[in-house]
N, C-alpha and C positions, 0 to 999 in steps of 0.2 A: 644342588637343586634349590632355588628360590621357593618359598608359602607360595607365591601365584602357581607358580610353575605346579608345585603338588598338588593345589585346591583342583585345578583346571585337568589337572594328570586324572585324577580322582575321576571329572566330571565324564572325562572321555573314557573313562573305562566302565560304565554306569553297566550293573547287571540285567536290568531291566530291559537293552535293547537305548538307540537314541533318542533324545526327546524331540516331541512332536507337538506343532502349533494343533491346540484343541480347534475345532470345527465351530466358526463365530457367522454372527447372521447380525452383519449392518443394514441391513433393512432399514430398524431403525434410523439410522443416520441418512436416509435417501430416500426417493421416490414421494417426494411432495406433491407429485403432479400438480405443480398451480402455471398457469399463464404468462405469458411473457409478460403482459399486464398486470398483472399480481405480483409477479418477482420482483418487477421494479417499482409498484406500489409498496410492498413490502423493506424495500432497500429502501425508499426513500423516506418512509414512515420512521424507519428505526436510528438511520443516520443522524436524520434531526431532532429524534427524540437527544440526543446526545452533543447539539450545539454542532453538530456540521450541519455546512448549505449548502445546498445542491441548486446546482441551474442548469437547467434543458435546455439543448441550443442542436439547433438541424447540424449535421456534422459536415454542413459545408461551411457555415458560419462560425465554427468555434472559437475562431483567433478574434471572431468580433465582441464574440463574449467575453473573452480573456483579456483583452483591451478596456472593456468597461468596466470588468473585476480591478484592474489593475489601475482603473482610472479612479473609481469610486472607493476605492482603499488606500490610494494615495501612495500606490508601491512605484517609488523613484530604480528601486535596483531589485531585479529577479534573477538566480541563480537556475541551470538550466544546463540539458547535457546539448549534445550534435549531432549523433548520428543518428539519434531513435528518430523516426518520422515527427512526433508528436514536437519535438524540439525543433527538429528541421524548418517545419511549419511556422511555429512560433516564432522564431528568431527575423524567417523572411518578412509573416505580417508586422513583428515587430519595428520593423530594420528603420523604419522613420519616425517610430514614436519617441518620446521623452521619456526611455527608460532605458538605462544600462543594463546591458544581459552579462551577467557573470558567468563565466564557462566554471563547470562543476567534474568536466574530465581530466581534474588532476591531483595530484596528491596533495593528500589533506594537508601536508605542513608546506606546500608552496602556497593556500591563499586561507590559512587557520584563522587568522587576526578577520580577514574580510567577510568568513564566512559567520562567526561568529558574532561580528561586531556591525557589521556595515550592509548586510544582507537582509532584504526585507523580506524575502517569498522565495520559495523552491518549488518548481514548477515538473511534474512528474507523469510519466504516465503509468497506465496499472495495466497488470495481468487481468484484471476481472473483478468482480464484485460479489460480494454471498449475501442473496436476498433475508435467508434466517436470520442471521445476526446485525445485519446493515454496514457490513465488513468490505474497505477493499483488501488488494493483494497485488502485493509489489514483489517484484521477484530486480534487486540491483544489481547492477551490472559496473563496470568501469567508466561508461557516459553516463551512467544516473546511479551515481551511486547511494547509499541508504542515508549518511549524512545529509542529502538535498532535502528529506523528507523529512528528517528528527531533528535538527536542529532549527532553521527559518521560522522567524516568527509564524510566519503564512505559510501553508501548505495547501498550492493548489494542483489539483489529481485531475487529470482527464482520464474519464471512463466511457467506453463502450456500452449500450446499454445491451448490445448482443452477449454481451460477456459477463453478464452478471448471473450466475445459476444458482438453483436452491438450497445448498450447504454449502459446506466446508469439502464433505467425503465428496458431495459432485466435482468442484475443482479438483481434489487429489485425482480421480478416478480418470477426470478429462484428460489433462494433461500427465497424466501416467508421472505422477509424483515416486509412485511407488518403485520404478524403473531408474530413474533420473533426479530425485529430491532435490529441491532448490537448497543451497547450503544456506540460504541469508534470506528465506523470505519474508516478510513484512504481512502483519495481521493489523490494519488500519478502522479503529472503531470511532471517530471522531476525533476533536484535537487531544492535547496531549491532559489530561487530570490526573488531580489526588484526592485524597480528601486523610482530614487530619483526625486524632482521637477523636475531637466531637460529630468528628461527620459532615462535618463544612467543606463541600465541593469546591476544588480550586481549577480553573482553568488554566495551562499554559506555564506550568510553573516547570518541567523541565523539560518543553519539547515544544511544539507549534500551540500558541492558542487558540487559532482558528482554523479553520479545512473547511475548503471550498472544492467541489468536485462539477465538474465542468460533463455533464450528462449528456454524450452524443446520440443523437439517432438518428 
């Protein structure tokens, strides 16, 4: 018999009866009661306290907004999945503009050198937003996978402004995290920083410099 195997042997034979999660009150962690106007008052206050831009666009127009993001940042080539809706959309308004769309649903060492080197912007969509901390939440999949978000200079995020709720614990709770946990989800607080022993904030040094999140309502 292996040390795990005994430690563990031990654990299961406990005279006390089996151990029990003590009785916890997340209260704390929940019940903001603030407004949908508040929540996204509050998301959008904290985002940009933190060098992300947020643009509000009616969510019939959004690919118009995405267009003059991508016109006014001078993004020649955007990486981007197929099957999610938000990509579906994009690709079609895209389909005549002066931008190469990189398909992002393949493995990472069929387009490595491109995505790293030749890739301006990774174009994503979210699970939802946490008005507390001014957080999105990406949950990747095989058409948008986590790379299109961490590495691209640009990181632009279309979000729902339905889907933004007052914590963290209200997302777990919504989508029944606790039943189902995302194995790879993404906690999104702005672009990517550091900051060095003196304390000199750097932006972009191993991830997007910039996030732009494309705010529908």
């Amino acid at each position: 018999m292996s040390a795990r195997e005994t430690i563990l042997g031990r654990l299961r034979r406990r005279l006390d009866g089996p151990l029990t999660p003590p009785v916890s009150d997340f209260s704390v962690m929940s019940g903001r009661g603030w407004s949908r106007e508040e929540r996204l008052r509050r998301f959008t206050a904290w985002i940009t306290s933190v060098h992300g831009e947020v643009i509000h666009t009616p969510r019939a127009d959004w690919t118009q907004a995405l267009a003059r993001v991508l016109a006014d940042k001078g993004i020649r080539r955007l990486a981007l999945g197929r099957a999610h809706p938000v990509a579906a959309e994009a690709r079609a308004a895209l389909a005549e503009a002066e931008v190469t769309l990189v398909d992002a649903d393949r493995p990472v060492d069929a387009w490595r050198e491109e995505l790293f080197f030749r890739t301006e912007a990774g174009l994503t969509s979210t699970g939802g937003g946490v008005a507390e901390t001014g957080s999105l939440w990406l949950w990747p999949t095989p058409d948008e996978p986590r790379l299109l978000s961490l590495v691209p200079p640009i990181h632009i995020a279309v979000l729902d402004a339905e889907a933004i709720e007052e914590t963290l614990f209200d997302v777990m709770e919504r989508h029944a995290w606790g039943q189902g946990m995302p194995t790879n989800a993404l906690l999104i607080s702005g672009p990517s920083k550091t900051a060095d022993i003196e304390q000199t904030l750097a932006y972009g040094v191993h991830g997007p410099r910039e996030l732009v999140v494309l705010l529908r309502h």
